[in-house]
Backbone as JSON, one array per atom type, in Angstrom:
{
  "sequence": "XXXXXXXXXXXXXXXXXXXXXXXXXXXXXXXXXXXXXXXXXXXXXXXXXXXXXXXXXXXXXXXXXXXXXXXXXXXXXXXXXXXXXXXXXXXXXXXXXXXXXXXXXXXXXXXXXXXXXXXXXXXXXXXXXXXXXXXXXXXXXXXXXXXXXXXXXXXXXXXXXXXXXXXXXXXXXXXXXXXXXXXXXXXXXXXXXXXXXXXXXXXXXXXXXXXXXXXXXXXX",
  "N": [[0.85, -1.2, 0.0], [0.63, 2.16, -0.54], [2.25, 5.3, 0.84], [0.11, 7.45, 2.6], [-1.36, 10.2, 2.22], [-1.66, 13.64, 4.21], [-2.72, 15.36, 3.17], [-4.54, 13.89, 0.88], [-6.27, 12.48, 3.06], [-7.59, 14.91, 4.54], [-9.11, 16.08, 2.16], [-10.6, 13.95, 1.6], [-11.75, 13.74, 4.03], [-13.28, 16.23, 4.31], [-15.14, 16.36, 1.74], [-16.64, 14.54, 2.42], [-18.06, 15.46, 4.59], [-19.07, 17.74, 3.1], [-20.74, 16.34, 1.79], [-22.59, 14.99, 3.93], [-23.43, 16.51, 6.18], [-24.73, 16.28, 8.52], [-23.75, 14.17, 10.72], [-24.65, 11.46, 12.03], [-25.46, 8.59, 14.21], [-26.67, 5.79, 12.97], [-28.15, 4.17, 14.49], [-31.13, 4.44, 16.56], [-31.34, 5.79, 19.55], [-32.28, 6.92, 23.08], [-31.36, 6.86, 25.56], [-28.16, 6.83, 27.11], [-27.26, 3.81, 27.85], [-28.84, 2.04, 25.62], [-28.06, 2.82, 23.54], [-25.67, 1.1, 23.67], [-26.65, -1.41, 24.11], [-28.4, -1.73, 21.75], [-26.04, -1.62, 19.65], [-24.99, -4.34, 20.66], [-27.08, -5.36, 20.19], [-26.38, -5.31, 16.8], [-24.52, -6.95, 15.36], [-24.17, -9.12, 12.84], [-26.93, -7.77, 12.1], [-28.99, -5.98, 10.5], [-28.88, -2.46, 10.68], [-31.44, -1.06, 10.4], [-33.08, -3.48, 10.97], [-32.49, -3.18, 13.79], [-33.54, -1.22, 14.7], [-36.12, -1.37, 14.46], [-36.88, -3.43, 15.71], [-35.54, -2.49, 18.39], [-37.41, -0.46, 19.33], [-39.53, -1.63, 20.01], [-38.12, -2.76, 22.3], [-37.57, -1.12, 24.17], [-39.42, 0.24, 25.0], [-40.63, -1.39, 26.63], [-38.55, -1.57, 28.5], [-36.79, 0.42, 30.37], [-34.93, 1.22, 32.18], [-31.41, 0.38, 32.74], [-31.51, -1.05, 35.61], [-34.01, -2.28, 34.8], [-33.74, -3.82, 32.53], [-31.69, -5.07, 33.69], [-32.77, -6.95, 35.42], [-34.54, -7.85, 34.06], [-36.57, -10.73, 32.79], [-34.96, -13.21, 30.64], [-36.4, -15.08, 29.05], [-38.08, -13.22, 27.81], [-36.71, -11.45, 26.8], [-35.73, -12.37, 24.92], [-38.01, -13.02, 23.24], [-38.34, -10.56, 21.9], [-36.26, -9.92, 20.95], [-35.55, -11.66, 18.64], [-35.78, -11.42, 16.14], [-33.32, -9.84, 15.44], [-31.42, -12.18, 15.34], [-29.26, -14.63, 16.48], [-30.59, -14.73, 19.24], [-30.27, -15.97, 21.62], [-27.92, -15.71, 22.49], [-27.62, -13.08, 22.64], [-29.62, -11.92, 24.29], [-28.75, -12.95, 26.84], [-26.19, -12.15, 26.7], [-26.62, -8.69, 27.25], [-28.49, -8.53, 29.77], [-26.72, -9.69, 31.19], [-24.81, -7.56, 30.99], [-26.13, -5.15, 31.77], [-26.44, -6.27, 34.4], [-23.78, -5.64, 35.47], [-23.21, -2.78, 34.41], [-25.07, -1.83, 36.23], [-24.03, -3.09, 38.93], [-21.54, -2.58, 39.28], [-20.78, -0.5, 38.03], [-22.52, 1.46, 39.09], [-24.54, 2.49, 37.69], [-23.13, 3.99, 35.78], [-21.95, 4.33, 33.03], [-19.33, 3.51, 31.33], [-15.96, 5.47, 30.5], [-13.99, 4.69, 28.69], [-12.4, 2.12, 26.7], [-10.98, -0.04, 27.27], [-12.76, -0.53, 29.57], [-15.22, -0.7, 28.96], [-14.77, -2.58, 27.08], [-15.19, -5.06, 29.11], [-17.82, -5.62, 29.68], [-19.82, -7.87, 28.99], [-20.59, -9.19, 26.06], [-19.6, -6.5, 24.57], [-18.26, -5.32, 22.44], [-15.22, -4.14, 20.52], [-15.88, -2.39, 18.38], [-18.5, -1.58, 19.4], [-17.91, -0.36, 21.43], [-16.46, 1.93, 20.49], [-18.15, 3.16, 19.43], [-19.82, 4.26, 21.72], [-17.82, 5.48, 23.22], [-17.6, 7.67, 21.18], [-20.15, 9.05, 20.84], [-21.06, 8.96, 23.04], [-19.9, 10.24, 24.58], [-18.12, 11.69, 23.34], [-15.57, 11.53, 22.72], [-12.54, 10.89, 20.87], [-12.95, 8.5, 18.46], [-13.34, 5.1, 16.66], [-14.79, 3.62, 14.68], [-14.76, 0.95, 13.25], [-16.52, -0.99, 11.47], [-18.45, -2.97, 9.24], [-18.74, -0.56, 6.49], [-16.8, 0.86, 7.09], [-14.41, -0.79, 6.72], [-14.56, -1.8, 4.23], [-14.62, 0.32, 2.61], [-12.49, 1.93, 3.68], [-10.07, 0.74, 2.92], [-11.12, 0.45, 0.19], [-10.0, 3.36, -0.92], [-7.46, 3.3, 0.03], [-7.14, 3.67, 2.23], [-6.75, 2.08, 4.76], [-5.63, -1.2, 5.13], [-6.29, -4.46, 4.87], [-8.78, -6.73, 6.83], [-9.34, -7.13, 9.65], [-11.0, -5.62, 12.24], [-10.24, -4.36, 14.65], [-7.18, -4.39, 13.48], [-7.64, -2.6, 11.3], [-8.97, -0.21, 12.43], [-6.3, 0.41, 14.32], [-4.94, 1.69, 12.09], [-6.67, 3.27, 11.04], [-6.31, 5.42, 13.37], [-3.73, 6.61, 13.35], [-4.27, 8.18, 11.06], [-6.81, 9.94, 10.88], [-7.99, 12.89, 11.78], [-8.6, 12.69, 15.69], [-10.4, 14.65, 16.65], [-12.09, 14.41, 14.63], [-13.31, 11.75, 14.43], [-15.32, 10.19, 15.2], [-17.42, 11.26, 13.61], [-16.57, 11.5, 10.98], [-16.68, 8.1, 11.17], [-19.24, 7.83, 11.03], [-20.38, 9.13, 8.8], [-19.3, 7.38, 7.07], [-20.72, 5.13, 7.35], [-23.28, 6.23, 6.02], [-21.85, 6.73, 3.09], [-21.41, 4.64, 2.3], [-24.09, 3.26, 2.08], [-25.43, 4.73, 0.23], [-23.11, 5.19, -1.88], [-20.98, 4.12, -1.92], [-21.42, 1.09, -2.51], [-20.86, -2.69, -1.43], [-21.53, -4.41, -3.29], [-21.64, -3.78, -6.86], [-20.71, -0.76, -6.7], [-21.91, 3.01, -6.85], [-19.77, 4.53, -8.61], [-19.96, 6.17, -10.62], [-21.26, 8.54, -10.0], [-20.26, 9.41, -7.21], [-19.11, 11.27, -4.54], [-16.68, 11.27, -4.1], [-15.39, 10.74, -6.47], [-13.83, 12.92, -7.73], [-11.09, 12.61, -6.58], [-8.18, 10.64, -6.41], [-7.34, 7.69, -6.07], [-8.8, 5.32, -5.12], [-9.7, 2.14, -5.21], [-12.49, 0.9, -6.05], [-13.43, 2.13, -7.72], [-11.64, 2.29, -10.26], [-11.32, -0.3, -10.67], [-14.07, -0.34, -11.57], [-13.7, 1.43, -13.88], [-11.71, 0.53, -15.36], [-13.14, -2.12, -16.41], [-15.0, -0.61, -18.1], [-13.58, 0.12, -19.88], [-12.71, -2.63, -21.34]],
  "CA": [[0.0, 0.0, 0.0], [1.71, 3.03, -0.99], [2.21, 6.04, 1.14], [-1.2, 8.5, 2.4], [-0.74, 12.0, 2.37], [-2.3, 14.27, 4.93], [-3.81, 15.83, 2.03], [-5.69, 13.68, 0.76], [-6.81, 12.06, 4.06], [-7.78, 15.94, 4.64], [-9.78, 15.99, 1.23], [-11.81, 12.79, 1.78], [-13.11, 13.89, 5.23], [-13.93, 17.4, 3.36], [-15.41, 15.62, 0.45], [-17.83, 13.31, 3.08], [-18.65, 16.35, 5.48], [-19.58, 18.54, 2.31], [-22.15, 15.38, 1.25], [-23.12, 14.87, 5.04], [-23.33, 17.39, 6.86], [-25.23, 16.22, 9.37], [-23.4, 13.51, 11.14], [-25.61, 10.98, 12.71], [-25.59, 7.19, 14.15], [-27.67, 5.4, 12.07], [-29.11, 3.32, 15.57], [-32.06, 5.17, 17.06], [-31.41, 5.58, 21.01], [-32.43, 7.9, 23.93], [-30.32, 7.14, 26.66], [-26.43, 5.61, 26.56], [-27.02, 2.1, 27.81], [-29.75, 1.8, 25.13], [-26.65, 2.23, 22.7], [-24.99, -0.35, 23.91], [-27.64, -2.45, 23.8], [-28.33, -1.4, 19.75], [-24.88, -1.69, 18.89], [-25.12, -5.66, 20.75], [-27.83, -6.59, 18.8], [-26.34, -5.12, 15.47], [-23.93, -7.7, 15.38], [-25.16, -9.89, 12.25], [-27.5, -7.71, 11.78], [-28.78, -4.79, 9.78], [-29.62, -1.2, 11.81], [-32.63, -1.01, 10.03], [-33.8, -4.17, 11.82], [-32.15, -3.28, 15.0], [-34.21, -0.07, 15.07], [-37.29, -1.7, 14.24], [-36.73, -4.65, 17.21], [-35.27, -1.66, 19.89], [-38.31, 0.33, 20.12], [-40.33, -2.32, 21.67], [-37.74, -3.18, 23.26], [-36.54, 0.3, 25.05], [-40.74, 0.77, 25.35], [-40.53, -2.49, 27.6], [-37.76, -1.67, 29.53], [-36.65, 1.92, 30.37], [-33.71, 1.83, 32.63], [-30.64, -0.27, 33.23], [-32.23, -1.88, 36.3], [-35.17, -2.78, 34.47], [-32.6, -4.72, 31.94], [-30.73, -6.03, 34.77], [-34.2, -7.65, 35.98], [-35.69, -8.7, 32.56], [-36.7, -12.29, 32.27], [-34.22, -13.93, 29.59], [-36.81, -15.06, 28.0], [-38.79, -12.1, 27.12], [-35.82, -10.38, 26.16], [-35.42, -13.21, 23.73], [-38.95, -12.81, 22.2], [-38.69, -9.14, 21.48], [-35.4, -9.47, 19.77], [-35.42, -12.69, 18.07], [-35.55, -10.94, 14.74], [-32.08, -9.51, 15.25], [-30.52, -13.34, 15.23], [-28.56, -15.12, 17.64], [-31.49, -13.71, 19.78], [-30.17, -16.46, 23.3], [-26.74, -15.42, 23.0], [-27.29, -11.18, 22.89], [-30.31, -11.62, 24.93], [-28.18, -13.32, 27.89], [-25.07, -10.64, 26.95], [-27.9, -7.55, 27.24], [-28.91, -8.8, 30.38], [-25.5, -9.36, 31.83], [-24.22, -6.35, 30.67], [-26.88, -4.33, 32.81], [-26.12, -5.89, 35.24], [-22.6, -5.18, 35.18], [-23.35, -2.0, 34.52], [-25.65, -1.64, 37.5], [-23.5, -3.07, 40.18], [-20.48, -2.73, 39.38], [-20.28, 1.33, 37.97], [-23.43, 2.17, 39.7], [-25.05, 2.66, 36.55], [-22.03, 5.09, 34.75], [-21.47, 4.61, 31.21], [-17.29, 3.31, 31.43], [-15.48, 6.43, 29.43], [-12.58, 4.07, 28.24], [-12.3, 1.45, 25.71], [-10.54, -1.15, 28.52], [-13.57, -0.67, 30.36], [-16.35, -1.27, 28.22], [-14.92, -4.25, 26.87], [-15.24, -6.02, 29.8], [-18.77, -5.4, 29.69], [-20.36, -8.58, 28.64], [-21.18, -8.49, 24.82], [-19.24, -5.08, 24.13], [-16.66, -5.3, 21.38], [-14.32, -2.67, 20.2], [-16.77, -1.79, 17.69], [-19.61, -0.62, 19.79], [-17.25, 0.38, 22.77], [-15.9, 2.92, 19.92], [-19.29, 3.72, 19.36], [-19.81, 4.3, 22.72], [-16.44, 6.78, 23.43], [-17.6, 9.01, 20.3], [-21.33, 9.51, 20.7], [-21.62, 9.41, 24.53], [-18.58, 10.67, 25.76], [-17.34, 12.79, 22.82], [-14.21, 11.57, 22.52], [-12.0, 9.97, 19.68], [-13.8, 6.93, 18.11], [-12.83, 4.65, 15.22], [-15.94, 2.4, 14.34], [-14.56, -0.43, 12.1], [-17.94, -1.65, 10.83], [-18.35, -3.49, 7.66], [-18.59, 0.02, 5.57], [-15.31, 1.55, 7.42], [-13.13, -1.63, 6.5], [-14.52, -1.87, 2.97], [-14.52, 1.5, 2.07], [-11.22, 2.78, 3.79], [-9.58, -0.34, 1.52], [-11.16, 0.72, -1.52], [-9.94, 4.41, -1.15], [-6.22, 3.24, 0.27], [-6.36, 4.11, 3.65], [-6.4, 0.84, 5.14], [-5.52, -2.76, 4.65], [-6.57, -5.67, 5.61], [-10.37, -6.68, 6.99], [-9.15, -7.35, 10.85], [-10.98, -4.75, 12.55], [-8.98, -3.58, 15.35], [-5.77, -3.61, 12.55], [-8.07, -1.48, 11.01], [-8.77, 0.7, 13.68], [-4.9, 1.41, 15.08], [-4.65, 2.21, 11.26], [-7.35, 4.4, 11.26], [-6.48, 6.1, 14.58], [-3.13, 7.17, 12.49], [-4.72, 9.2, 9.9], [-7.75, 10.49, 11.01], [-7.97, 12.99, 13.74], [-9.16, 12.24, 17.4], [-12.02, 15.5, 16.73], [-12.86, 13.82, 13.22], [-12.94, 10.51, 14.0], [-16.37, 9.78, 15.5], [-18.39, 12.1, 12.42], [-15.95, 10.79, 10.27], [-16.89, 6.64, 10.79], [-20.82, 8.06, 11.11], [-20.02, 9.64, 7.72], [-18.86, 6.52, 6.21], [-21.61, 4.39, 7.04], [-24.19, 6.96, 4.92], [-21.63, 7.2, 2.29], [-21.48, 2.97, 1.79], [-25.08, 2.64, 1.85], [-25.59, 5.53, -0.43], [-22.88, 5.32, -3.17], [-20.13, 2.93, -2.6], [-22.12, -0.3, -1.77], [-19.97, -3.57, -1.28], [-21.88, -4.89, -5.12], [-22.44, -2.77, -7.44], [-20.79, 0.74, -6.43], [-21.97, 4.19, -7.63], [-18.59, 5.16, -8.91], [-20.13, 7.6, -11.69], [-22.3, 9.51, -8.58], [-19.23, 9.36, -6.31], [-18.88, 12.76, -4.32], [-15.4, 11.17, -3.76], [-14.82, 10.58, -7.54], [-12.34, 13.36, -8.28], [-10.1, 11.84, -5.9], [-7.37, 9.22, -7.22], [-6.78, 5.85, -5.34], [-10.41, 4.24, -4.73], [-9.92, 0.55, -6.02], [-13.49, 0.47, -6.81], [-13.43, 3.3, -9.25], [-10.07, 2.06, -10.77], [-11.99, -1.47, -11.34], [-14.79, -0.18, -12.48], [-13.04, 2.09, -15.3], [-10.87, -0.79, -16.5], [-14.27, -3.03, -17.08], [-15.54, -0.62, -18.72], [-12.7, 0.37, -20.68], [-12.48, -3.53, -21.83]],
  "C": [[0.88, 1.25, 0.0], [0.99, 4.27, 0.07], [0.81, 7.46, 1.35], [-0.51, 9.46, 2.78], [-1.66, 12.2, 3.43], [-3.68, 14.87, 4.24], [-4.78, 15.47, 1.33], [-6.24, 12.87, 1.81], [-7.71, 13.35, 4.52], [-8.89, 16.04, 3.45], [-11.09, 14.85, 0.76], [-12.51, 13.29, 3.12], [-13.66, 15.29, 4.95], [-14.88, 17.6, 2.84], [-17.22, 14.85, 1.4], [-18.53, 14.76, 4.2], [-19.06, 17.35, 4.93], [-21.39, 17.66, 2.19], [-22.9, 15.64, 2.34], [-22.97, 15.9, 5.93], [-23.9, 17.19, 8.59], [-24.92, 14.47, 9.91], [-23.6, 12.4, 11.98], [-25.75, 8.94, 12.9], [-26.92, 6.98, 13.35], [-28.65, 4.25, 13.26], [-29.56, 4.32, 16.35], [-32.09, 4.63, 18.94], [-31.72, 6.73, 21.98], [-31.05, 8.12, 24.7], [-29.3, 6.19, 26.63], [-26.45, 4.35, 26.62], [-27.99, 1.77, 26.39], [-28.77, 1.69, 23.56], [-26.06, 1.19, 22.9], [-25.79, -1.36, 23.62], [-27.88, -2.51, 22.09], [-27.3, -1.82, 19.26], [-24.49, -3.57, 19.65], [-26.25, -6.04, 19.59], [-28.02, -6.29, 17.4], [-25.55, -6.21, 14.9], [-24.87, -8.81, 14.32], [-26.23, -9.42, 11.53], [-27.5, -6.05, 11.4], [-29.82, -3.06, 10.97], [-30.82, -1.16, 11.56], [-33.78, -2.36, 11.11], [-33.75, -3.77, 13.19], [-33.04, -2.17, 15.62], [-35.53, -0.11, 15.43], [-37.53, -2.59, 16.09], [-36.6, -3.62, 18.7], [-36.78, -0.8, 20.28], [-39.59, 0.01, 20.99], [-40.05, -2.55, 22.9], [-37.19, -2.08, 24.7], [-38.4, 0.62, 25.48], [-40.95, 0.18, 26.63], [-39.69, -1.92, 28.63], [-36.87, -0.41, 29.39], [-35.34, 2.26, 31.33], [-32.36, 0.3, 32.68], [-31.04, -1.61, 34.22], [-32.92, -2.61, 35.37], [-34.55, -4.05, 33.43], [-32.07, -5.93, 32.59], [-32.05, -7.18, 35.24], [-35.19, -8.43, 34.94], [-35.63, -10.43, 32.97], [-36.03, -12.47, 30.85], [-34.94, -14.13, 28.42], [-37.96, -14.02, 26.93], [-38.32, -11.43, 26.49], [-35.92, -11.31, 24.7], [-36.8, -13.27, 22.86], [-38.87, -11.76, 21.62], [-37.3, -9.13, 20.16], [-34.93, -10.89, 18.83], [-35.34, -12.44, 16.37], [-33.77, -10.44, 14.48], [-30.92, -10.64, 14.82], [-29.82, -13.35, 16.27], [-28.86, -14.29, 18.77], [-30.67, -14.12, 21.51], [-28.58, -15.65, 23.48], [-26.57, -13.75, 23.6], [-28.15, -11.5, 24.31], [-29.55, -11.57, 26.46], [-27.11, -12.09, 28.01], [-25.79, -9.28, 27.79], [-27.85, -7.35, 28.85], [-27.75, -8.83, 31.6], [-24.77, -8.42, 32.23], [-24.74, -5.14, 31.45], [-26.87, -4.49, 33.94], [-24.7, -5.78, 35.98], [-22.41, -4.01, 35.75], [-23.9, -1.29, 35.75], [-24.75, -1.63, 38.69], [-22.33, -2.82, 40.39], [-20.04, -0.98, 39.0], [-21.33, 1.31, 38.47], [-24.33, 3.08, 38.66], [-24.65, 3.64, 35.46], [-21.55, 4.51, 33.59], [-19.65, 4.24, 31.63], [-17.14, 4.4, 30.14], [-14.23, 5.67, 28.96], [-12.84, 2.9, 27.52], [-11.97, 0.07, 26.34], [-11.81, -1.57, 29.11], [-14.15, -1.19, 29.52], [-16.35, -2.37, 27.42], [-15.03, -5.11, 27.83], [-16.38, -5.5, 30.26], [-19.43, -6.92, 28.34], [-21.02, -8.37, 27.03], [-20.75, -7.46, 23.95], [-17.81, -5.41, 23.17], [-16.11, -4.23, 21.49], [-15.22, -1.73, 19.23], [-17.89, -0.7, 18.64], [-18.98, -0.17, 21.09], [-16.57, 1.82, 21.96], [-17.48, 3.84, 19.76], [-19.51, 4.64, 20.67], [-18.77, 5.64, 23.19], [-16.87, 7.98, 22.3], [-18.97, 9.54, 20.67], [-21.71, 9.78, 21.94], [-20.61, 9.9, 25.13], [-17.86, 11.4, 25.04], [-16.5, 12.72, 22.74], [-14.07, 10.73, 21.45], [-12.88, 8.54, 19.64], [-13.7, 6.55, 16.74], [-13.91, 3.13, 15.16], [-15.77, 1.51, 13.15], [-15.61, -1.56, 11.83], [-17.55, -2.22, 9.68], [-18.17, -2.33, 6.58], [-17.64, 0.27, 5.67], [-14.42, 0.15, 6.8], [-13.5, -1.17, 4.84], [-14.26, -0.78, 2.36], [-13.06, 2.51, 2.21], [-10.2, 1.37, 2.95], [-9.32, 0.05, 0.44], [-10.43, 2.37, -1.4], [-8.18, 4.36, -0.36], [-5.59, 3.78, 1.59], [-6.16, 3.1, 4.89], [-6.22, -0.01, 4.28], [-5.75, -3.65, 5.26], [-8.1, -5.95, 6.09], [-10.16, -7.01, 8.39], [-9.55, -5.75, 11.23], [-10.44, -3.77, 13.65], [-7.94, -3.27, 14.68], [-6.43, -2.31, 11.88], [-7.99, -0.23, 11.82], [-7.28, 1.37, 14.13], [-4.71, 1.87, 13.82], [-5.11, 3.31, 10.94], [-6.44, 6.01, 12.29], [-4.76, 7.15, 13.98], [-3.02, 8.08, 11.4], [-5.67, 9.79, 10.55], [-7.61, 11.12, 12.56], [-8.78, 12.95, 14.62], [-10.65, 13.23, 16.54], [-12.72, 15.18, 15.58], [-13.63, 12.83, 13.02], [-14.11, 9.79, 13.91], [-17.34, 10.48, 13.74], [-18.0, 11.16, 11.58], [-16.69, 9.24, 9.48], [-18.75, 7.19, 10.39], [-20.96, 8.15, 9.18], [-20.07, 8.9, 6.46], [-19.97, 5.15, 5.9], [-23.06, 4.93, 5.66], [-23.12, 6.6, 3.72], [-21.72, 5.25, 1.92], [-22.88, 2.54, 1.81], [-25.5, 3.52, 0.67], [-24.66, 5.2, -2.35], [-21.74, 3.88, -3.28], [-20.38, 1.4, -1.88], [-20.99, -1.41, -1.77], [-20.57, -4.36, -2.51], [-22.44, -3.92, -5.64], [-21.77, -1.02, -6.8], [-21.07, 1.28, -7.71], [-20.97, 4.75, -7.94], [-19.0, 6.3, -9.76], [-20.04, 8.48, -11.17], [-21.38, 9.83, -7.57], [-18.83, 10.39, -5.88], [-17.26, 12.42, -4.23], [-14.78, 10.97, -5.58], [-13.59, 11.42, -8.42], [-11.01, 13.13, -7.35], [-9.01, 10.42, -6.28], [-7.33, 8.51, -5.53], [-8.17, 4.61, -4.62], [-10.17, 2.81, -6.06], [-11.05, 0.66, -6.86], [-13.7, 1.02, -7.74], [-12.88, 2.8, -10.44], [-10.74, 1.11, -11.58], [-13.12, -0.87, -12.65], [-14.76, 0.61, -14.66], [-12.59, 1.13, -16.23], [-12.27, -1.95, -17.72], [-14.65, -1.98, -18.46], [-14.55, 0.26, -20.1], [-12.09, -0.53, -21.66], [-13.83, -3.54, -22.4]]
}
């Protein structure tokens, strides 16, 4: 992988905060644990469902406690659409009460912490550090790997390698908008079949694989 500039690392988050302006998780939550919880049972699955499944489920059950106290299996009817409904449901459930007894129902501001929160990856513990706590956050989702790939700012599909790669280019006050940024722009133009390369707000930009491909095809 050949050498990123500042410049154009500078020109792609430009480029995506011209399109988007308005910077926004794509999982519908009130209050912070209720993130956590969203970003467990995205895992597998698509936000759109997870959004659909949370609002019974956040209607049902309104605080931490109330989590911590759920019956297992109720949790597991409400979100059984999300997939691998016994395994989150039990995480969910754990995780509140975790959260409950162990911080006294405080949100962990650290990345250490919140992984050792039953269920909590690096993914939605990044989530977690940018949207509730305002600080640096590098959300290596399925669009962020594929998309910082195709455009040469990562390598590889390991998302933590991703991530310390990320956390190298992109800065700390960018970082959270930034991944938000990236999920609109991969459902929008550069899908994982089929990208919009024509439509591409990023298209006067050199080093996007998928562009590159697509030119050659249609240049054969």
């Amino acid at each position: 992988m050949k050498r990123v500039t500042k410049k154009y690392v500078s020109s792609i988050i430009a480029a995506l905060e011209k399109q988007y302006p308005d910077a926004v998780c794509s999982l519908d939550y009130s209050q912070p644990h209720e993130l956590m919880i969203a970003g467990r049972l995205s895992a597998q699955c698509t936000d759109a469902r997870v959004n659909i499944v949370t609002k019974e489920l956040f209607e049902r059950f309104k605080s931490i406690s109330d989590f911590a106290d759920a019956d297992v299996g109720e949790l597991e009817r409400i979100i059984k659409p999300c997939g691998l409904y016994k395994t989150k449901a039990k995480s969910i459930k754990d995780m509140c009460i975790r959260l409950r007894d162990v911080y006294g129902g405080r949100i962990p501001d650290t990345i250490d912490e919140l992984t050792t929160l039953p269920g909590i990856g690096r993914k939605t513990a990044n989530l977690v550090m940018g949207d509730v706590h305002g600080k640096e956050a590098y959300v290596t989702d399925t669009h962020c790997i594929r998309i910082c790939e195709r455009l040469g700012l990562t390598q590889g599909k390991d998302p933590k390698k991703v991530e310390m790669q990320l956390r190298q280019l992109i800065p700390p006050e960018k970082s959270s908008d930034f991944c938000h940024r990236l999920v609109l722009f991969g459902r929008e133009f550069c899908k994982a079949q089929s990208p919009r390369c024509e439509s591409c707000p990023l298209a006067e930009l050199s080093g996007c694989a998928a562009c590159a491909d697509n030119k050659s095809r249609k240049k054969g």
